[in-house]
C-alpha positions as CSV (number, residue, x, y, z in Angstrom):
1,X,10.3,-27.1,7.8
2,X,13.9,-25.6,7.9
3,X,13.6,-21.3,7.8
4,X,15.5,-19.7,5.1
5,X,18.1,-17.6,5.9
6,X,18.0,-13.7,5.4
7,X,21.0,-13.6,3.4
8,X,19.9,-16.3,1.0
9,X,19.1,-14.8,-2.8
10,X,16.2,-16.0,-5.1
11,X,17.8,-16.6,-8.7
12,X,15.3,-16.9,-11.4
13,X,16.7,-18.5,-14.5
14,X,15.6,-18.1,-18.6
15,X,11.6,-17.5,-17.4
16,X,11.2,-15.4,-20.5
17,X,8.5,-15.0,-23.0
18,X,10.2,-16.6,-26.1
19,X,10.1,-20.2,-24.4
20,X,6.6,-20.3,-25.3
21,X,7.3,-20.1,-28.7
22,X,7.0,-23.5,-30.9
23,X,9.7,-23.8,-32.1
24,X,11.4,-25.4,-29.0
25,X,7.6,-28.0,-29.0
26,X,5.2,-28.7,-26.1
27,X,6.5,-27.8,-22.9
28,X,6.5,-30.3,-20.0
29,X,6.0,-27.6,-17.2
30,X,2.9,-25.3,-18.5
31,X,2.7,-23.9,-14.9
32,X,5.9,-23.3,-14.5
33,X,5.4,-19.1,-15.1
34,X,2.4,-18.8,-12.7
35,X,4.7,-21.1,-10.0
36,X,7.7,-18.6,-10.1
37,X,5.7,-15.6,-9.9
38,X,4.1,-16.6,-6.6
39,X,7.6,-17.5,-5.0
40,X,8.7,-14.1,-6.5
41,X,5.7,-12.3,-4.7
42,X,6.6,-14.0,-1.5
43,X,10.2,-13.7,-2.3
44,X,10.1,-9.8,-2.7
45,X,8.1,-9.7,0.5
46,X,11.0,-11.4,2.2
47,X,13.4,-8.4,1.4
48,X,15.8,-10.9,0.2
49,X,17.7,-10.2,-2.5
50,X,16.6,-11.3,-6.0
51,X,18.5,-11.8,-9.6
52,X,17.0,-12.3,-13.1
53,X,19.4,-14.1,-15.6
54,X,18.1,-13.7,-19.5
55,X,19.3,-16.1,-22.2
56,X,20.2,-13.7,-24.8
57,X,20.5,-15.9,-28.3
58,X,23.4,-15.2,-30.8
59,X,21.0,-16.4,-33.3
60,X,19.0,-13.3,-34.9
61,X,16.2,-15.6,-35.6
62,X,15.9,-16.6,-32.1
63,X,12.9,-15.6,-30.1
64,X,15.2,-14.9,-27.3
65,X,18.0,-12.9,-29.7
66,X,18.7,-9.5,-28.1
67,X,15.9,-7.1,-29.5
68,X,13.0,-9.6,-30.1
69,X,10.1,-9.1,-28.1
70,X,9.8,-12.4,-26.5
71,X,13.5,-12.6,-25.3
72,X,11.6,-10.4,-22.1
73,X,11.0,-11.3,-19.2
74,X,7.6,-13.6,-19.4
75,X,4.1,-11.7,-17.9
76,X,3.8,-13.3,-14.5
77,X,7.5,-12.4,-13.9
78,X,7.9,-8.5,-14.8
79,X,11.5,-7.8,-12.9
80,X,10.9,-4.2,-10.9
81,X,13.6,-1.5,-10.9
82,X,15.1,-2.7,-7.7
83,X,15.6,-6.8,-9.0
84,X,18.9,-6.7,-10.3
85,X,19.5,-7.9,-13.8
């Protein structure tokens, strides 16, 4: 197995809480959450560095418009105050 460099970054992408809603129908990666949070744990470990992107909806009835609770970050995946954002 190659090593990963130290300079490489972990980018998680749209692993937010309003994706569960269903409205957008049954989801084809159910684990998907508990997966990302245990490559963030090792990831953080690592010191590497880490970004969070966040679809942010134009539509107000959006679960993932700006302001509505499930356009968070989802559980498993709670960013800390030194992932940048």
């Amino acid at each position: 197995m190659q090593k990963i460099p130290q300079n490489a970054a972990l980018i998680l992408i749209d692993i937010q809480r309003g994706f569960d809603d269903p409205c957008w129908g049954e989801r084809n990666n159910p684990a998907a959450e508990a997966n990302a949070a245990r490559l963030l744990g090792a990831w953080r470990t690592s010191g590497r560095p880490l970004f969070h992107v966040q679809h942010r909806s134009r539509n107000p009835a959006s679960p993932l418009a700006p302001g509505q609770p499930d356009g968070i970050l989802a559980v498993h995946i709670s960013s800390r105050h030194f992932d940048l954002r």
